[in-house]
Backbone atoms as SQL, in Angstrom:
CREATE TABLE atoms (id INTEGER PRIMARY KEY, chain TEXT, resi INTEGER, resn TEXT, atom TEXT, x REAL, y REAL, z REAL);
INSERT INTO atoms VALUES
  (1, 'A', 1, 'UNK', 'N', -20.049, -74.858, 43.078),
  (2, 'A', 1, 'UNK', 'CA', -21.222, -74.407, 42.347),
  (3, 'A', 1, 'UNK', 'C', -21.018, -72.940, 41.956),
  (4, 'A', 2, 'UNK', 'N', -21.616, -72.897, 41.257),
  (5, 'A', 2, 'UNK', 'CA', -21.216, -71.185, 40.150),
  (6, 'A', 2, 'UNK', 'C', -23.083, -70.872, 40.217),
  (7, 'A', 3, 'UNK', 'N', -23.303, -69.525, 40.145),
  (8, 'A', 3, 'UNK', 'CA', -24.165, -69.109, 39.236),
  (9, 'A', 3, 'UNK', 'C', -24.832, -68.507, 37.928),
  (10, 'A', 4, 'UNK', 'N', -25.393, -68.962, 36.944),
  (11, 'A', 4, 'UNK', 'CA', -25.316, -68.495, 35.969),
  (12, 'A', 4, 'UNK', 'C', -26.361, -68.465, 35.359),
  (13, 'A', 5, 'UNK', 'N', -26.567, -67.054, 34.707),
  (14, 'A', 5, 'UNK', 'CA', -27.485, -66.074, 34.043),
  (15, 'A', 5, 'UNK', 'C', -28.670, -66.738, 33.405),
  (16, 'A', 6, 'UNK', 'N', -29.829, -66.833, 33.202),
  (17, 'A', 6, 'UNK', 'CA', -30.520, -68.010, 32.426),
  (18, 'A', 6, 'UNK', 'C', -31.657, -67.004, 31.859),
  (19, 'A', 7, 'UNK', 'N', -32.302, -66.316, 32.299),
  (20, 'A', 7, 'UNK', 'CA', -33.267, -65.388, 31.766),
  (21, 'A', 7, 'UNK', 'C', -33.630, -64.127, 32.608),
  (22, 'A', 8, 'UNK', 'N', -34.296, -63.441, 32.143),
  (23, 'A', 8, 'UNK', 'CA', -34.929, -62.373, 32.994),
  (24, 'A', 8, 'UNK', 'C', -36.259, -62.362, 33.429),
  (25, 'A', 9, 'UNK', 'N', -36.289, -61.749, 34.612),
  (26, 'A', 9, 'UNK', 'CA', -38.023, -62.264, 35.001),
  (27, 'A', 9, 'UNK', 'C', -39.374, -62.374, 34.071),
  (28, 'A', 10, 'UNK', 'N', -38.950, -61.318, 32.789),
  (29, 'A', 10, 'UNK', 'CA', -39.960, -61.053, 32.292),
  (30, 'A', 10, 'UNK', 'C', -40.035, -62.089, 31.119),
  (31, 'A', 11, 'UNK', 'N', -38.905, -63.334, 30.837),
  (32, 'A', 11, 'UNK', 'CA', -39.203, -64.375, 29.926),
  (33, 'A', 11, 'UNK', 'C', -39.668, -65.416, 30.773),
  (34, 'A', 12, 'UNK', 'N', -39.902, -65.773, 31.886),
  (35, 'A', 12, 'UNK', 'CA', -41.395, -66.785, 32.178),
  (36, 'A', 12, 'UNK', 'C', -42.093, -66.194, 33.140),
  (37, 'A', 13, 'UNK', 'N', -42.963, -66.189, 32.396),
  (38, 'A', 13, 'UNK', 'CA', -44.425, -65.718, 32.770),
  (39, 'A', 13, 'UNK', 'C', -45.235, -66.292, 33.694),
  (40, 'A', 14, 'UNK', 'N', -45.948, -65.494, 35.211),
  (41, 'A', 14, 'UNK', 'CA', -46.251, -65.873, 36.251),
  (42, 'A', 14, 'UNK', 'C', -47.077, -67.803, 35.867),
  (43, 'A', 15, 'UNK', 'N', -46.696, -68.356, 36.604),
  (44, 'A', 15, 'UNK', 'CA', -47.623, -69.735, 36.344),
  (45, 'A', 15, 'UNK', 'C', -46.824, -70.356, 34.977),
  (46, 'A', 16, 'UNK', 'N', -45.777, -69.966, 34.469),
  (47, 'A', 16, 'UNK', 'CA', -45.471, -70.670, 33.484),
  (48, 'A', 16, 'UNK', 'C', -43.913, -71.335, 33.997),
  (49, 'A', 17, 'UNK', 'N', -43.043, -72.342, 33.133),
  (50, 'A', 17, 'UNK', 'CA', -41.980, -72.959, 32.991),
  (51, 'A', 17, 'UNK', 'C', -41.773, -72.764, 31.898),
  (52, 'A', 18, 'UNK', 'N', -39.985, -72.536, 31.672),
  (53, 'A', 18, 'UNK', 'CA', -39.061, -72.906, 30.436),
  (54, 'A', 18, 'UNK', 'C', -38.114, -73.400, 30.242),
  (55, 'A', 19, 'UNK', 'N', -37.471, -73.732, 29.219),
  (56, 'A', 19, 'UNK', 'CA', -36.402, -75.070, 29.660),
  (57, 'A', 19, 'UNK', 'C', -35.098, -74.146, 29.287),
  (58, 'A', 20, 'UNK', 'N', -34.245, -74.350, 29.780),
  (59, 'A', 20, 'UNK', 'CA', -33.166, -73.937, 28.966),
  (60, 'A', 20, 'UNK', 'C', -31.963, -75.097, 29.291),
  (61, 'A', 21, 'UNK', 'N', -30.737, -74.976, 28.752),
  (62, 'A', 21, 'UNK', 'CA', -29.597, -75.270, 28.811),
  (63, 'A', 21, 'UNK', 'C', -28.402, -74.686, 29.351),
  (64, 'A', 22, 'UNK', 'N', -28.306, -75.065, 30.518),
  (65, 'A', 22, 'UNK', 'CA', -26.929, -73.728, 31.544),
  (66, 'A', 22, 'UNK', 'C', -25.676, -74.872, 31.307),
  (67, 'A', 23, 'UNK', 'N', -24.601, -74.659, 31.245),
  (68, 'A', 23, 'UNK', 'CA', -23.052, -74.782, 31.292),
  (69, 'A', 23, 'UNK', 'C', -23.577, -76.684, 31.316),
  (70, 'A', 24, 'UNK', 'N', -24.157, -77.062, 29.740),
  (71, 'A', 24, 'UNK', 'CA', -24.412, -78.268, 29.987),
  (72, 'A', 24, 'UNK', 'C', -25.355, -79.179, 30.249),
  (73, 'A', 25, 'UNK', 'N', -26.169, -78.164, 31.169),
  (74, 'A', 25, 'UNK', 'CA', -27.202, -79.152, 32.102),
  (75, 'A', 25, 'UNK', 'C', -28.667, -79.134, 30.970),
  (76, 'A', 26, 'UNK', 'N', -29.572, -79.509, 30.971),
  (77, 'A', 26, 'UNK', 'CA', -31.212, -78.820, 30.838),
  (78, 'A', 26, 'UNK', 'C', -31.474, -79.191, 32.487),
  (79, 'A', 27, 'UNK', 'N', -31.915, -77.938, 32.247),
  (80, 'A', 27, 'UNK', 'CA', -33.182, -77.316, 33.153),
  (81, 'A', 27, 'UNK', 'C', -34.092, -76.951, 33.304),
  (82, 'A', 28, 'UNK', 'N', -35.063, -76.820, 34.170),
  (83, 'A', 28, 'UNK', 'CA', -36.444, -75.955, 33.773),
  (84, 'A', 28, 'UNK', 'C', -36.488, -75.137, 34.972),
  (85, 'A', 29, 'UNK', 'N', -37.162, -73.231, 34.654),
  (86, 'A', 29, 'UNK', 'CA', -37.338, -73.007, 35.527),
  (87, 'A', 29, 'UNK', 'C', -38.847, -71.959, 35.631),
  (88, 'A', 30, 'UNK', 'N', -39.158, -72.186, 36.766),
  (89, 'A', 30, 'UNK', 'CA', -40.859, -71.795, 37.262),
  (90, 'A', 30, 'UNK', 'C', -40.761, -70.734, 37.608),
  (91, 'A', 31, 'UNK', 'N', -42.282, -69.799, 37.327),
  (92, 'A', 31, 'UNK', 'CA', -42.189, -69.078, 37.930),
  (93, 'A', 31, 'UNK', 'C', -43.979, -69.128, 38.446),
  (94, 'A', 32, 'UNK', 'N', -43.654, -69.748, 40.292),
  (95, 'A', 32, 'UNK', 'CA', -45.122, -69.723, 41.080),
  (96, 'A', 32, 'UNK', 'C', -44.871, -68.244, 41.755),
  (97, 'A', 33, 'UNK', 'N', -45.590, -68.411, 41.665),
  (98, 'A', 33, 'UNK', 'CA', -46.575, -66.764, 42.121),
  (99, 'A', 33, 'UNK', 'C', -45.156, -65.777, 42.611),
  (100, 'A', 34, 'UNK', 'N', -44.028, -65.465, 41.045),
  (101, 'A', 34, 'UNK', 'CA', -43.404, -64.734, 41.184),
  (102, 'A', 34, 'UNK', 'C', -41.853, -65.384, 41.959),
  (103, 'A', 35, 'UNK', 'N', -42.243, -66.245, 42.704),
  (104, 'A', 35, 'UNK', 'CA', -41.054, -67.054, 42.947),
  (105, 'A', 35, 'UNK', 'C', -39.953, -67.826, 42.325),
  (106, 'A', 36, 'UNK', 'N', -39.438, -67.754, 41.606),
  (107, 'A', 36, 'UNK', 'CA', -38.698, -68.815, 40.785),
  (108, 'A', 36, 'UNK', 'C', -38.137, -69.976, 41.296),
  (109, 'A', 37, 'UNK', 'N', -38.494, -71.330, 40.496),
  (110, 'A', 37, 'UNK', 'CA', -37.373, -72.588, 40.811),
  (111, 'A', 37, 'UNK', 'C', -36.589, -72.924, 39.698),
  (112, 'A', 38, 'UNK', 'N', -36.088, -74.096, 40.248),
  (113, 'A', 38, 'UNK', 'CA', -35.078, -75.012, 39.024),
  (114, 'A', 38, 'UNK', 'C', -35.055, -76.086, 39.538),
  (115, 'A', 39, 'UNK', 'N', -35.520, -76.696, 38.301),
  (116, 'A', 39, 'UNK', 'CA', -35.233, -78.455, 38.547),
  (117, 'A', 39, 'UNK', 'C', -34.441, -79.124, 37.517),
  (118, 'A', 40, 'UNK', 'N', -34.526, -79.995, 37.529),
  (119, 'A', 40, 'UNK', 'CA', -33.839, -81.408, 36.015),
  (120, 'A', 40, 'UNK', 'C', -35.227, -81.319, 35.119),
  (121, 'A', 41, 'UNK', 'N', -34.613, -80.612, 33.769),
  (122, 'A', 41, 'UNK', 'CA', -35.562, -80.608, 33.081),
  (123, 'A', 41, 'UNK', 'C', -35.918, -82.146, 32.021),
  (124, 'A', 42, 'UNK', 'N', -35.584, -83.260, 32.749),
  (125, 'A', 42, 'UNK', 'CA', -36.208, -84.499, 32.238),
  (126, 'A', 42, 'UNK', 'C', -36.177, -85.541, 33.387),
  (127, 'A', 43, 'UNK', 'N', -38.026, -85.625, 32.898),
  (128, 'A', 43, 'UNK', 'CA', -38.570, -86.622, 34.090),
  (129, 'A', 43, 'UNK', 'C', -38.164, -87.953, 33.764),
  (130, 'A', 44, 'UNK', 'N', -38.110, -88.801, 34.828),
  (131, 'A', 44, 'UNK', 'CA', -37.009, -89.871, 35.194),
  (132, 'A', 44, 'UNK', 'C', -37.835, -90.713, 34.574),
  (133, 'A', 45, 'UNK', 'N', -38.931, -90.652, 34.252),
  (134, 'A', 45, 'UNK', 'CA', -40.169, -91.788, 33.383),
  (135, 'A', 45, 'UNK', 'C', -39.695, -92.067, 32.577),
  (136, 'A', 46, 'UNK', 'N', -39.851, -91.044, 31.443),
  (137, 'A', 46, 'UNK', 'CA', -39.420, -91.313, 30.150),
  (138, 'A', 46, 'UNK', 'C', -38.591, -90.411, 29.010),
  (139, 'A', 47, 'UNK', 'N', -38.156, -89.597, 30.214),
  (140, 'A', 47, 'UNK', 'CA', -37.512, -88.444, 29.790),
  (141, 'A', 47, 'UNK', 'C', -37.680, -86.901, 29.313),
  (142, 'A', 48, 'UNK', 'N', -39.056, -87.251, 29.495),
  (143, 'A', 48, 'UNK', 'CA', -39.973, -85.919, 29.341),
  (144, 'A', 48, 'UNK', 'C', -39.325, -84.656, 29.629),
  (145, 'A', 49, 'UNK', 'N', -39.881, -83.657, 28.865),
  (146, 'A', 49, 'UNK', 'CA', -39.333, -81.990, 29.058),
  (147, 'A', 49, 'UNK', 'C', -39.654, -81.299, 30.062),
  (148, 'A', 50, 'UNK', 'N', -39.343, -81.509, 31.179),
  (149, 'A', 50, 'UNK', 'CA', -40.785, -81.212, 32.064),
  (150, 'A', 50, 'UNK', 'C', -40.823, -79.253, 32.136),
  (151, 'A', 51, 'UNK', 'N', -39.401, -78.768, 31.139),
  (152, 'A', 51, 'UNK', 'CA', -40.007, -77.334, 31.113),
  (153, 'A', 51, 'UNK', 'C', -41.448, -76.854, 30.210),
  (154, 'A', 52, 'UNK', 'N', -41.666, -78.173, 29.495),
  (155, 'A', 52, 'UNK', 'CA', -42.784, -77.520, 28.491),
  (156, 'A', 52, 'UNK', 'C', -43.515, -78.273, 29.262),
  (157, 'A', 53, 'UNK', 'N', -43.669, -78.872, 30.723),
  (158, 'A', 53, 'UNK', 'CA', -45.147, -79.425, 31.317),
  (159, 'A', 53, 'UNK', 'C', -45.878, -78.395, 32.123),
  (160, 'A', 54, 'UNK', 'N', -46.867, -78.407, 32.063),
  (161, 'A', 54, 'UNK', 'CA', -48.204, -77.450, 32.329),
  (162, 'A', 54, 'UNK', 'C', -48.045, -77.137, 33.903),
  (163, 'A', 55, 'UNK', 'N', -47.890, -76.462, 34.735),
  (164, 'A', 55, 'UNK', 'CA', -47.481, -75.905, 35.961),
  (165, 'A', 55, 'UNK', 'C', -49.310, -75.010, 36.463),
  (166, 'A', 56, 'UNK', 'N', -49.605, -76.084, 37.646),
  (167, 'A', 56, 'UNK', 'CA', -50.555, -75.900, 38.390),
  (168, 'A', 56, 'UNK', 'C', -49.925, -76.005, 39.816),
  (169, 'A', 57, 'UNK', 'N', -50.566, -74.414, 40.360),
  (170, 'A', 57, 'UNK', 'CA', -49.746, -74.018, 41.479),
  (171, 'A', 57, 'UNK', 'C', -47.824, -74.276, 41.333),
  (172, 'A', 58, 'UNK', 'N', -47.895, -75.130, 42.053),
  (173, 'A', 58, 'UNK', 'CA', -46.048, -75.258, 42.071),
  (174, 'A', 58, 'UNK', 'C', -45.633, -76.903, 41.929),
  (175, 'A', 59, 'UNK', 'N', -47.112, -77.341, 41.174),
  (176, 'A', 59, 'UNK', 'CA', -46.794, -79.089, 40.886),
  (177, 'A', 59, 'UNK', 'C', -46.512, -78.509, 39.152),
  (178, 'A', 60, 'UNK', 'N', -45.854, -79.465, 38.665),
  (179, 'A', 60, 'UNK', 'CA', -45.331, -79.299, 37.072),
  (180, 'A', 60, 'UNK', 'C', -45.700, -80.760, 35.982),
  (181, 'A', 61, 'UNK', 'N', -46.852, -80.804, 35.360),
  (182, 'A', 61, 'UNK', 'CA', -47.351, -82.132, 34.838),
  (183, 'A', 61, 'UNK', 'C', -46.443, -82.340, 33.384),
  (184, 'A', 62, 'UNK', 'N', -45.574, -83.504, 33.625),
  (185, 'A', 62, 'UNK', 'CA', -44.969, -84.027, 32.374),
  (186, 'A', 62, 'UNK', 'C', -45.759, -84.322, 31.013),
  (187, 'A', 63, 'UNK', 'N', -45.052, -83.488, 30.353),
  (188, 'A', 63, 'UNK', 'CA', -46.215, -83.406, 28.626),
  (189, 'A', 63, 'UNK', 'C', -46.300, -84.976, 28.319),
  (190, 'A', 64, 'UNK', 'N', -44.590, -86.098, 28.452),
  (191, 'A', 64, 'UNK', 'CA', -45.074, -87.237, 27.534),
  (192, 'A', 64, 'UNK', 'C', -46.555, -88.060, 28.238),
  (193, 'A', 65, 'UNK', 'N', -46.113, -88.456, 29.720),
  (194, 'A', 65, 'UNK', 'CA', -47.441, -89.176, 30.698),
  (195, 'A', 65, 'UNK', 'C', -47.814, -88.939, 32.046),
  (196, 'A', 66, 'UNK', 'N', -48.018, -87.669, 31.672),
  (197, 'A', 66, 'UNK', 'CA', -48.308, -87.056, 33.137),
  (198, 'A', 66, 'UNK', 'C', -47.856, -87.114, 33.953),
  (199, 'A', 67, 'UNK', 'N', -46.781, -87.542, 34.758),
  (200, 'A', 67, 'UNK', 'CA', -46.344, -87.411, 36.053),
  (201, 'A', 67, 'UNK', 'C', -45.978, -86.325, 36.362),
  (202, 'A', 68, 'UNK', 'N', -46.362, -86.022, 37.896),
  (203, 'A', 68, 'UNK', 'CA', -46.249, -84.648, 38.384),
  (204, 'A', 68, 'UNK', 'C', -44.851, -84.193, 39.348),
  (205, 'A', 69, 'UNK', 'N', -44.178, -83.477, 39.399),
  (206, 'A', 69, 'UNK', 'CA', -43.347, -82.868, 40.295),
  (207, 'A', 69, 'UNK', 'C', -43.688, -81.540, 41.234),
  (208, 'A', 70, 'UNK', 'N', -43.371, -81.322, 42.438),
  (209, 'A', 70, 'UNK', 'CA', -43.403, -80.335, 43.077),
  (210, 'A', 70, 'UNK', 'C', -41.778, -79.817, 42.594),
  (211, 'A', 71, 'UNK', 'N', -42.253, -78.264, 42.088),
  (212, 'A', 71, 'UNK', 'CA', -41.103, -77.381, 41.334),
  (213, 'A', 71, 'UNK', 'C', -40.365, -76.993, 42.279),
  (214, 'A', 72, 'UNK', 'N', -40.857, -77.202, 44.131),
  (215, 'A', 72, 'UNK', 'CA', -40.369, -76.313, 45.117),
  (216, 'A', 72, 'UNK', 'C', -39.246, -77.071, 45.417),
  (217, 'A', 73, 'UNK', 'N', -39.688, -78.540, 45.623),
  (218, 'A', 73, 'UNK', 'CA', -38.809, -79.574, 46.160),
  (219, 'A', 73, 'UNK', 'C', -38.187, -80.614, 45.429),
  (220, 'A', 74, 'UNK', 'N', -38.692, -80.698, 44.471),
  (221, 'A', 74, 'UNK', 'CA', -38.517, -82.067, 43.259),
  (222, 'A', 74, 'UNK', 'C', -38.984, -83.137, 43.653),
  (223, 'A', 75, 'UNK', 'N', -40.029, -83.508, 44.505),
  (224, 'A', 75, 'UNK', 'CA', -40.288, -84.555, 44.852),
  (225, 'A', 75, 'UNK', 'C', -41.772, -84.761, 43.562),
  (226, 'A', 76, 'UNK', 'N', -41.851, -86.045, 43.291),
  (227, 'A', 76, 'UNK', 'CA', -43.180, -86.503, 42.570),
  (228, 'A', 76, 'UNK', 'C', -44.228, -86.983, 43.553),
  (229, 'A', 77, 'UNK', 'N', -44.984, -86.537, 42.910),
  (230, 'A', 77, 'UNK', 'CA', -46.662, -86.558, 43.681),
  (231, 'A', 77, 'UNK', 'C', -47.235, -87.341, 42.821),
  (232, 'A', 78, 'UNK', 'N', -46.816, -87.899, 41.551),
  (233, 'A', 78, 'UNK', 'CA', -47.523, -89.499, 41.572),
  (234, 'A', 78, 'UNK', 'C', -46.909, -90.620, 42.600),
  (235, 'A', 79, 'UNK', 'N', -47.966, -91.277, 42.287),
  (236, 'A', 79, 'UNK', 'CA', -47.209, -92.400, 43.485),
  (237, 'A', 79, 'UNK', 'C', -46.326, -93.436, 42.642),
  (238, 'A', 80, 'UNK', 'N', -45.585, -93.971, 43.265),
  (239, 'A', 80, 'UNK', 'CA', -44.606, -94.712, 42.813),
  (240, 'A', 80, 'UNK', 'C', -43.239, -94.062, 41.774),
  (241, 'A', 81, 'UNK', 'N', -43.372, -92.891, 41.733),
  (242, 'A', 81, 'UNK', 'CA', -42.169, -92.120, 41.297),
  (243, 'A', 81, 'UNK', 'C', -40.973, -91.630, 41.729),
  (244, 'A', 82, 'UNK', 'N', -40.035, -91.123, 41.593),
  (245, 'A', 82, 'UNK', 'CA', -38.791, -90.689, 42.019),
  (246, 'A', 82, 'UNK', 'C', -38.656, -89.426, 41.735),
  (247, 'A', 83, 'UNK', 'N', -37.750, -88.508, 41.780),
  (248, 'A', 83, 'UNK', 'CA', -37.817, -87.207, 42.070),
  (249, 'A', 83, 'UNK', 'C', -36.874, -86.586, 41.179),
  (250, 'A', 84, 'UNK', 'N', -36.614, -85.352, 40.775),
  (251, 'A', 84, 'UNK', 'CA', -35.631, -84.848, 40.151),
  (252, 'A', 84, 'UNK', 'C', -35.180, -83.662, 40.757),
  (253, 'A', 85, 'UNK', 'N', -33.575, -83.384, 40.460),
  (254, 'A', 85, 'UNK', 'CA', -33.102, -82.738, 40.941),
  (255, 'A', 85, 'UNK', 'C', -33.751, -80.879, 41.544),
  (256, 'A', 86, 'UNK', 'N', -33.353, -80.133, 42.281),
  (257, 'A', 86, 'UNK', 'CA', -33.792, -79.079, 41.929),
  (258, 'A', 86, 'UNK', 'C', -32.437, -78.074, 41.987),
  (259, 'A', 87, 'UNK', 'N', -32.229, -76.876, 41.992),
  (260, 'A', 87, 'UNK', 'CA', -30.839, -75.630, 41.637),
  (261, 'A', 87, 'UNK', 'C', -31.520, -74.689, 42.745),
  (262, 'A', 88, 'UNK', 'N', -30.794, -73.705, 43.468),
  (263, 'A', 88, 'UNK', 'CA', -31.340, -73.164, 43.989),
  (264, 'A', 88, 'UNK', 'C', -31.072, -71.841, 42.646),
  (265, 'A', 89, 'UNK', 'N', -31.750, -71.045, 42.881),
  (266, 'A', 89, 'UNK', 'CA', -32.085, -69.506, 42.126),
  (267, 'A', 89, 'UNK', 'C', -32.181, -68.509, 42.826),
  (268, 'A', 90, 'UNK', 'N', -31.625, -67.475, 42.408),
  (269, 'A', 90, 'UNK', 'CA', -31.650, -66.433, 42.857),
  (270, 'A', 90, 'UNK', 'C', -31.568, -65.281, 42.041),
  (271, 'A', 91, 'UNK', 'N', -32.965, -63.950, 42.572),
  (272, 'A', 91, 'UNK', 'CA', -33.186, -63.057, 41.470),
  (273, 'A', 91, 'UNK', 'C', -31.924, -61.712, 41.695),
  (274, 'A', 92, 'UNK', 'N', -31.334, -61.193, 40.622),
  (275, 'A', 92, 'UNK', 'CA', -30.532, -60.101, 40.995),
  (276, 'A', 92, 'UNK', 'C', -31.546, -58.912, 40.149),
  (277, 'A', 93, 'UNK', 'N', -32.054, -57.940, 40.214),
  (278, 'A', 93, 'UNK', 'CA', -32.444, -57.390, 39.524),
  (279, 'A', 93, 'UNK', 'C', -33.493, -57.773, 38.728),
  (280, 'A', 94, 'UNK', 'N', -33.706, -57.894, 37.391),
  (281, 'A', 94, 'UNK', 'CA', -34.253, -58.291, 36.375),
  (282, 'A', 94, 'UNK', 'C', -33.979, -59.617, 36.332),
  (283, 'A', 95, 'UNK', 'N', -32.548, -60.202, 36.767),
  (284, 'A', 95, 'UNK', 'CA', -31.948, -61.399, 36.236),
  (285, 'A', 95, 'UNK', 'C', -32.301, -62.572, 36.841),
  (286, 'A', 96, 'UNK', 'N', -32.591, -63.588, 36.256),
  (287, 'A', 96, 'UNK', 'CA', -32.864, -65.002, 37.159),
  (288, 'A', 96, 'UNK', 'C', -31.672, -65.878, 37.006),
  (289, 'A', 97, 'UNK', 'N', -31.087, -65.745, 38.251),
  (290, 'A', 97, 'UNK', 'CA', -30.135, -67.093, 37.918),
  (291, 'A', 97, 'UNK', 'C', -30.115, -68.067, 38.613),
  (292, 'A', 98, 'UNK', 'N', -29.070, -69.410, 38.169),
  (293, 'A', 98, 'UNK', 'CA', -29.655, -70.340, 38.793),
  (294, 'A', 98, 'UNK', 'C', -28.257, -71.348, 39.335),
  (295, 'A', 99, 'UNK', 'N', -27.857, -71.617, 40.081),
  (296, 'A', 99, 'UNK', 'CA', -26.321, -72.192, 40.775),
  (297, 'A', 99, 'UNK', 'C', -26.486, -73.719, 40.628),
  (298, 'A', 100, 'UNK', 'N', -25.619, -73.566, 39.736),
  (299, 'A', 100, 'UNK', 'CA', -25.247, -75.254, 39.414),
  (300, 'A', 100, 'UNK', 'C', -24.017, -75.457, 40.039);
């Protein structure tokens, strides 16, 4: 696993997610109360973006049909769902990166 550069703290905004593309992958990453994650930025439903889904506390609601993820762990908090990956992150400075 490598780490690599993805944004700076100040491109997602406390309570928000964004998706990007690292060495390949999509991803999305959170930022709860200043903490940053990373997960698989497409939910296993239907493939949803889940960086453009609406982030309450540190659950992340999929734009196409709602299903929810915890951003901390990747586990889904609807029932009957499966989970998506998560990256660990780590801030250097300004920088958020994220080890794939």
């Amino acid at each position: 696993m490598a780490l690599y550069p993805v944004a700076t703290i100040h491109d997602i905004p406390l309570g928000e997610g964004r998706p990007f593309e690292v060495n390949g992958k999509q991803i999305a990453v959170f930022n709860v109360n200043g903490k940053f994650h990373a997960i698989a930025n497409t939910c296993p439903h239907r493939g949803g973006p889940l960086g453009d889904g609406q982030l309450s506390g540190k659950t992340v609601t999929c734009p196409l049909h709602s299903w929810e993820f915890d951003v901390e762990t990747g586990d889904c908090v609807s029932p009957g769902a499966g989970c998506v990956k998560t990256y660990p992150v780590e801030v250097r400075g300004e920088d958020v990166l994220v080890d794939l």
